[in-house]
N, C-alpha and C positions, 0 to 999 in steps of 0.2 A: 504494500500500500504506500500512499505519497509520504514521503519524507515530511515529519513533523515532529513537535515537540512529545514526548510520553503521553501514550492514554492509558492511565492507570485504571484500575476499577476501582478502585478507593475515591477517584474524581467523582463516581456515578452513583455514590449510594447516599442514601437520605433516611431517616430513621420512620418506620414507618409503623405508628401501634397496632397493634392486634386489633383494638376495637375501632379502628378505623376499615378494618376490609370488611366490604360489603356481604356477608353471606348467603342472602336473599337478596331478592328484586324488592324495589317498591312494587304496591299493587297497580299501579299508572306509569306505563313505560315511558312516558314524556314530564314526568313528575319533579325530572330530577334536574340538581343545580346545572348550571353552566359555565365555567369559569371563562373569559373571551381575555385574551391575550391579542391586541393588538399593536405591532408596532411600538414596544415597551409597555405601553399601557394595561395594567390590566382593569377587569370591573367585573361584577360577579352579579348574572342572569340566572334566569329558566331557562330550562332544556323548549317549554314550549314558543320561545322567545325569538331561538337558531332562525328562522326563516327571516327575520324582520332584520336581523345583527349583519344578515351577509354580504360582501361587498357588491354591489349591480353587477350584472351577469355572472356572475357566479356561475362552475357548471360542475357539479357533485361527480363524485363516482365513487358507486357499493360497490363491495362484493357482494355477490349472491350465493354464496359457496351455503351447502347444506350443509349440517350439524347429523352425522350419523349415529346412531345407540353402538358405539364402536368398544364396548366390553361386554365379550362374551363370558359367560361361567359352563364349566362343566364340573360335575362331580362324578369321581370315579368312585368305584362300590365300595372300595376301601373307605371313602367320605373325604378323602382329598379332593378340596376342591382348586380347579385349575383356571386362570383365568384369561384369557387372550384377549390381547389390548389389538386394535388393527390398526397398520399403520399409512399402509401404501399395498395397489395391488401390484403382485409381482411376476415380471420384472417391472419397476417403479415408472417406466417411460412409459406405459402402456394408458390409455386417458381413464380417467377416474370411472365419468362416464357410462365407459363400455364396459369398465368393469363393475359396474351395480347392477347394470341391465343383464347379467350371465345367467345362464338357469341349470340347473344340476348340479353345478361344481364353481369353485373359485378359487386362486390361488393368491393368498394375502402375508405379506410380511407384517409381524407380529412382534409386539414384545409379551414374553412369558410371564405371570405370575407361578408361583413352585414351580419352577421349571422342572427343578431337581428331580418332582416326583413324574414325571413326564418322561417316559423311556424312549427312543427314537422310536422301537418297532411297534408302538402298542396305540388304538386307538382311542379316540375317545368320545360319547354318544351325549345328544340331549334330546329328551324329547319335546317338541315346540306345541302347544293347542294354540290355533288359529282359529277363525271363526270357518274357514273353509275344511276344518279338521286337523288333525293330528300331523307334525311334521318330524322326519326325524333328523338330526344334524349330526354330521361325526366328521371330526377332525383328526388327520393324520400331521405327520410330519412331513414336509415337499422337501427343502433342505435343510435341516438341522443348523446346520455352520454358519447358513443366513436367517437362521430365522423365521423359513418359509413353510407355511404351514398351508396345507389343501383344506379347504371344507368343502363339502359336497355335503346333499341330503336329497329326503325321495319325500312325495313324490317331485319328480325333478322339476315340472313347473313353473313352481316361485321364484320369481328374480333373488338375486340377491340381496336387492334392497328392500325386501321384502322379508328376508330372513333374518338381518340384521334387525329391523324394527319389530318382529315377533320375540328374538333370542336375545337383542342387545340391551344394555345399559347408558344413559346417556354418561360421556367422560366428563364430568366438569375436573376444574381447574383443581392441580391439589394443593391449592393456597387457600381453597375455600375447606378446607379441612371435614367434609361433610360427605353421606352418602347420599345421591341424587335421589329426588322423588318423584313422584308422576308430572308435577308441575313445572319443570325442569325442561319437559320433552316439549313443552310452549313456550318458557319463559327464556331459555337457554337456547334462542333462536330467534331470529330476525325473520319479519312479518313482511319481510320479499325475498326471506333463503329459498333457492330454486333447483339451484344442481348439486346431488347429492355427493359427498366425501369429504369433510373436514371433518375432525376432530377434534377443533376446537372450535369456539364462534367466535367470528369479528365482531366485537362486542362495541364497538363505537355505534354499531348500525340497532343495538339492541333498543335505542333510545326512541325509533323512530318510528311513527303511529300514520295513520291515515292522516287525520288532520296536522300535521307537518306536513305530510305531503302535499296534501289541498293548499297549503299555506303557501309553500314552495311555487307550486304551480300559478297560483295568483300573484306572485311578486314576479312572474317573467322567469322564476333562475329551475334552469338545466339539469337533466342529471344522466345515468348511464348506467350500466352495470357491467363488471368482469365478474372472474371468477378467480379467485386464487383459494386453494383446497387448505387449509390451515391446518400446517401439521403437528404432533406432537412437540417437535423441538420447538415451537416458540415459546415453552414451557422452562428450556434446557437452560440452567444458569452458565452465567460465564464462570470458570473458572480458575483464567490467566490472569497474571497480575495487569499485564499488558494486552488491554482488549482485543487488539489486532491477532494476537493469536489466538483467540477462540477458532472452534470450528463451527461454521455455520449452518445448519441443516437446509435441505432442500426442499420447494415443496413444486406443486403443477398448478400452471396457472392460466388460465384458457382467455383468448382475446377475439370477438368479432369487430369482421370489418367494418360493421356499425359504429360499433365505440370508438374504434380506432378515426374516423371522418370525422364524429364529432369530439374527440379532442385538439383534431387540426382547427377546426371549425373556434374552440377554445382557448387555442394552446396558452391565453396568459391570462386563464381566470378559473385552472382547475383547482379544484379544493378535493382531496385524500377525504371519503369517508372510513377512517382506519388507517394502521399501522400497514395491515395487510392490503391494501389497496394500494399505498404511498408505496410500498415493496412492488405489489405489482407495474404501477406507474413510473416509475424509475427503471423497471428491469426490461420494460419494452424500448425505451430511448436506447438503453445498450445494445439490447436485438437488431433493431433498426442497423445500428454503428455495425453491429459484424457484418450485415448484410450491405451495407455501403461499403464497406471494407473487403468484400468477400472471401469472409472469413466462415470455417467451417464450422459446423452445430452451432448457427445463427442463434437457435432456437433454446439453447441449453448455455444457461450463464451462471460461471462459478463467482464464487465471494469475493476475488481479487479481480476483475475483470474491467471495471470501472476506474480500478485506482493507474491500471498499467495503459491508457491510451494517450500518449501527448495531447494535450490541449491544442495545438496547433492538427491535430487530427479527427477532431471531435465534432461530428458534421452539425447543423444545427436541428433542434427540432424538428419542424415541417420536413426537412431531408431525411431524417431517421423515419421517422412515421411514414413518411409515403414510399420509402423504399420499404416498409411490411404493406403494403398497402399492396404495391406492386407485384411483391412473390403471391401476396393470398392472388391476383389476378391474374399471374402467370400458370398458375397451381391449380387456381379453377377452385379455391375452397374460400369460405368464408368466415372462417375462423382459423388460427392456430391453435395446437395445445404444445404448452412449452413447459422447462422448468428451470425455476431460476434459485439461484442461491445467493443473489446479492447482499452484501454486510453492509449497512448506511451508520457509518459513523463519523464522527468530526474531521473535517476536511475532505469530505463528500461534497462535492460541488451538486445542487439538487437543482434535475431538467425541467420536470413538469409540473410540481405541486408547487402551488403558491401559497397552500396552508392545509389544516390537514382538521376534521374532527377525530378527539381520543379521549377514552376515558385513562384514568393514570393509572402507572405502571409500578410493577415490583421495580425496588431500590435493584439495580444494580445490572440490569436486565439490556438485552437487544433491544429493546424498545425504547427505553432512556436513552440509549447513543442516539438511533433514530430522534426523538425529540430533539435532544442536544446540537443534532445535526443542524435541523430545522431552524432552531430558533437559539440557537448557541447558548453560553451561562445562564440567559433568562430562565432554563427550565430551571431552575432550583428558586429562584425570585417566586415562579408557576406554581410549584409544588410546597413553598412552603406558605404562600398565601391559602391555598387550601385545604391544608393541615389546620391552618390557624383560625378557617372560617366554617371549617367542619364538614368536609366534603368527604364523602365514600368513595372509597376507593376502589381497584381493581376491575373484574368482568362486571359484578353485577352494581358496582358504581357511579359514581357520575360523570360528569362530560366535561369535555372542555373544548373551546375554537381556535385555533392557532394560527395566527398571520402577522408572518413577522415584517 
């Protein structure tokens, strides 16, 4: 990455009390505070406020990534119970997608609960009551080494995303320290999630209700949807004392050619609804650059990818974006699925977001650099104004507007 002063993790952490993370929702997803960060200034609103606070033409972009019941249980007769976490269907390039749509069988990378007691050769059964009847699920081991685990069940039929919300658990966050409940599989989910595979929600979009929308729609400002599948590691703490060496996880993140016109159409008034939206928005201007570049796996962007291209190399927006514009119409497709792995931390020079809606973050986190990115020192100015004004925190927390 670029030559700079230390980025320490001890720079990124803020003390943050227990009885400050939000463990439930409020009962009114738009109920909640707002903290607006404009420009140094801060001032502290309603969540139902956002549509009025936002700059003229503003032009939004969600994810719409679905939230799946991505924990399985089995018990084996012994009474160990076993528990498969899903993470990615495997091999991980394959789109999410076509992998919910499968019927008889699927091949998913997993992280183990007891693994221990999980033999490679032995399988293991659950039975599902659906309202269509009785289903039965058994999971083998595909590759042990990686992790890859087959489920199949009969009668073969049922998609898979069908099996997962008969057999699964919703994951929430484990900072919420809690076992999910029914209410969960609503509240734990954005009210325009559409395409199914995250495991975790973009929970900046958790805030937002019909009448935000109606609201939206009446002031003129824009909005859009991608899709970025939120994986497990945005969970994954950093480690390094020096943030730059973390390793960054990867996730899939799906763009039409829709979206992609109207943020040409946009390009100096988009606002990030999310951390994960700002990741996906930032990872397509690089897509673009491989492909003005003609550079190989356009489409597939590791962590350090952004920090290595001379500035004097670094085509502009409208150039980036219409050369994806281009391949989708050489290509005959109207969408990509891609996956990106970029790491947005200080001295990230940032393409397309102009500001970003987020609810706030674990002390120490990828998501803190990201801010920090955004909006430099002030995030700690951010965060400690709302410590002090009594704002909840993390997924099921409140909100805040970021325009620096």
């Amino acid at each position: 990455m670029s030559e700079l002063n230390e980025l320490l993790l001890s720079q990124f952490q803020y003390d943050l009390p227990d009885d400050r993370i939000a463990r439930f929702p409020l009962a009114q997803r738009d109920a909640s505070k707002l903290l607006v960060y404009q420009r140094g200034q801060i001032s502290h609103q309603q969540f139902l406020d956002l549509p009025a606070l936002l700059p003229d033409n503003s032009f939004l972009v969600f994810n719409n990534t679905k939230v799946i019941p991505a924990r399985l249980h089995f018990t084996k007769p012994t009474g160990a119970i076993i528990e498969l976490f899903l993470l990615s269907p495997f091999p991980a390039e394959q789109p999410i997608s076509l992998a919910m749509e499968a019927t008889g069988s699927a091949v998913w990378q997993v992280m183990v609960g007891n693994r221990k007691r999980w033999r490679p050769n032995e399988s293991l059964e659950a039975l599902l009551s659906t309202p269509l009847g009785n289903v039965t699920l058994t999971a083998t081991w595909h590759d042990y080494d990686q992790s890859a685990v087959q489920l199949s069940w009969q009668p073969a039929a049922f998609t898979f995303a069908q099996i997962v919300q008969y057999a699964g658990e919703i994951p929430l966050p484990p900072y919420l320290k809690r076992d999910a409940i029914d209410a969960d599989r609503d509240t734990y989910q954005t009210i325009y999630s559409k395409q199914e595979g995250a495991v975790a929600a973009p929970t900046a979009g958790l805030h937002f209700t019909p009448a935000i929308f109606d609201a939206l729609r009446k002031r003129a400002i824009g909005y859009d949807y991608l899709t970025l599948h939120v994986g497990a590691g945005t969970f994954q703490p950093i480690k390094t004392e020096d943030v730059r060496q973390h390793h960054m996880h990867t996730e899939q993140v799906v763009y039409t050619e829709q979206t992609i016109r109207h943020l040409l159409e946009h390009e100096d008034a988009i606002i990030a609804v999310g951390t994960t939206s700002m990741r996906a928005l930032e990872s397509l201007y690089w897509m673009g650059t491989k492909l003005v570049r003609n550079e190989t796996n356009p489409f597939r962007l590791d962590q350090q990818y952004a920090y290595l291209v001379p500035m004097a190399q670094q085509p502009s927006v409208a150039d980036s974006l219409n050369a994806v514009l281009r391949y989708l119409s050489n290509t005959n497709k109207e969408s990509v699925v891609a996956q990106t792995g970029i790491y947005i931390t200080p001295g990230y020079q940032v393409k397309l977001c102009r500001g970003i809606i987020t609810n706030f973050h674990q002390p120490g986190s990828t998501l803190i650099l990201l801010i920090a990115t955004l909006i430099g020192n002030n995030w700690k100015r951010v965060y400690t104004e709302a410590l002090e004004n009594e704002y909840r925190f993390l997924s099921y927390g409140d909100s805040s507007l970021l325009l620096p």
